[in-house]
N, C-alpha and C positions, 0 to 999 in steps of 0.2 A: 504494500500500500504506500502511494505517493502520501507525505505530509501535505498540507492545504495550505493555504496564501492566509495571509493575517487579515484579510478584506476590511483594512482602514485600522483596526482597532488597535491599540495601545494598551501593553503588557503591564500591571499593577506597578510592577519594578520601573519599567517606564517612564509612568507619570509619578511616583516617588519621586524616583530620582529629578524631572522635571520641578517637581515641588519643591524641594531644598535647593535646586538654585535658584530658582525666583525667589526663596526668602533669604535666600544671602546675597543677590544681587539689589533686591528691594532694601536690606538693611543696607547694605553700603550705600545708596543712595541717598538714604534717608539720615544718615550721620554725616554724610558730608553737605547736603545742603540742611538740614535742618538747624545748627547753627544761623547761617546767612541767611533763611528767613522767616527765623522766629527766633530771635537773639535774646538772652537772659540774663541774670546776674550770674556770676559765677566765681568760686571763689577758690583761691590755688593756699597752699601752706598757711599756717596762721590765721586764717579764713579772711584775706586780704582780696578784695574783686580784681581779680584777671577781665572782667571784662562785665562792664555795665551798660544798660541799655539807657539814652537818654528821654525824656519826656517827650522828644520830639519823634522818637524811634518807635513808641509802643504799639503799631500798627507792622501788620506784613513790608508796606510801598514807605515808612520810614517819615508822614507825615501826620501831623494833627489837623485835626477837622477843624476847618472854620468856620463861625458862626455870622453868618451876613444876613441875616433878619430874624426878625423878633416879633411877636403878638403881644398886645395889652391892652392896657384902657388909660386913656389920655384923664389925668386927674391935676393939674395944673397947666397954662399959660402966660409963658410969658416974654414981651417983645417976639421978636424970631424963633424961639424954642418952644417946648413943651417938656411936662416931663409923664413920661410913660412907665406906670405899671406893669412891672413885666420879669420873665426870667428867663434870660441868656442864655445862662449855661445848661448842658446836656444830659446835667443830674437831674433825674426824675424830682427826684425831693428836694431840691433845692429850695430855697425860700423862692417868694416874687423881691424885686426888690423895684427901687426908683432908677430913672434911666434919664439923662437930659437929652433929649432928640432937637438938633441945631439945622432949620430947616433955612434952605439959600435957597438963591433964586433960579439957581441949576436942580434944585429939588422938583420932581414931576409928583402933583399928587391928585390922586381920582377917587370919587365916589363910586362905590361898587353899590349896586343895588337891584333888586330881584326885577326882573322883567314882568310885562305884565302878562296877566293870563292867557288873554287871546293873540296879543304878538308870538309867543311863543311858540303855541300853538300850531299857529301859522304857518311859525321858521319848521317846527317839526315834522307838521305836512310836507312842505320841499322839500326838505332833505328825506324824508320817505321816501318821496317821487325822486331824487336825483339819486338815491343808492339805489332805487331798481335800473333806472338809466345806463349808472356807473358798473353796473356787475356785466349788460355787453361790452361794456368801454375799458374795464378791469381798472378804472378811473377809481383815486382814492377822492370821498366825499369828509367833507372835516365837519361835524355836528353843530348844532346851532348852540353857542352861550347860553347857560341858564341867568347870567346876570349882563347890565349894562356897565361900561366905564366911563362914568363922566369927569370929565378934566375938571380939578376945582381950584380954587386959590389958599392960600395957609389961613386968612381968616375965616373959611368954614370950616376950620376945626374946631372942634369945642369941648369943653369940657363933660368925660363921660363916653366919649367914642372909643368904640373900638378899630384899634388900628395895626396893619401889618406894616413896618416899617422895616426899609429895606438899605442896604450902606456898601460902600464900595472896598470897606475895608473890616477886619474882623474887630466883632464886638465884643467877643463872647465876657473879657474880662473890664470891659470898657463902662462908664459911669455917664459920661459926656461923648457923642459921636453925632458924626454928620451926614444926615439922610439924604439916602440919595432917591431913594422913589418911597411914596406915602398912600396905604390903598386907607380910604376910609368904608366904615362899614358903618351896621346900625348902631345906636348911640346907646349905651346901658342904662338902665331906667333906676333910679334909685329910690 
């Protein structure tokens, strides 16, 4: 009797042996970058750090998140500024605290406010009618705004708004900063 052909399959000892090199080629990979990207404290004799990660390092890409707008409620005025209720930072619990928002004449600020019923409506119908249009056209249709954005000026701000205030540069630990766009919204009723 002739022996038979292995018809594809792979011998237990086979994929063994396949399996302890992939976990020794997967551990060598994994020690020699797992350092460079996810770096730790570490500490050589006398527990002295061979090597520290800095604040700015605590992420994989080796930067910190920055914080360029904020929500609150506008609970002072005054001249050019305001100061806004609000909390910065990225700690869930952090306190709210006060925030002086320094509005210039390069500041763009709009009222955001809900559309009315039957415009909407309306826009909704179309864009129903121009996605069935767009599916022979393979045309992408972009949905209608649930709100409007009215351009306004810094004096209708007021006291009690609620505001998304937005800056060119990071806030997160900032007290005094300069707004670069100001969405207002509805005003909180006290």
């Amino acid at each position: 009797m002739e022996p038979q052909a292995n018809s594809g399959q792979y011998s237990i000892v086979t994929l063994a042996i396949l399996g302890v090199l992939m976990l020794i080629l997967s551990s060598a990979i994994g020690a020699i970058l797992g350092p460079v990207l996810f770096p730790s404290e570490s500490t050589g004799a006398g527990n002295q750090p061979i090597m520290q990660s800095s604040p700015s390092s605590n992420s994989v890409f080796g930067s910190q998140v920055e914080v360029r707008t904020v929500m609150g409620s506008v609970t002072a005025i005054k001249g050019n500024s305001f100061t806004l209720h609000a909390q910065t930072s990225q700690i869930p619990n952090d306190p709210l605290s006060d925030h002086n928002v320094i509005v210039t004449s390069e500041t763009k600020i709009v009222r955001i406010t809900q559309k009315e019923k039957t415009l909407l409506q309306s826009e909704i119908a179309e864009f129903t009618k121009k996605t069935e249009e767009a599916k022979k056209t393979h045309r992408l249709v972009l949905p209608p705004e649930l709100f409007t954005r009215i351009v306004v000026s810094a004096s209708d701000v007021t006291i009690g708004d609620f505001v998304i205030v937005t800056s060119l540069e990071n806030i997160d630990a900032k007290k005094e900063f300069i707004a670069s766009e100001i969405q207002l919204s509805q005003t909180i009723k006290k």
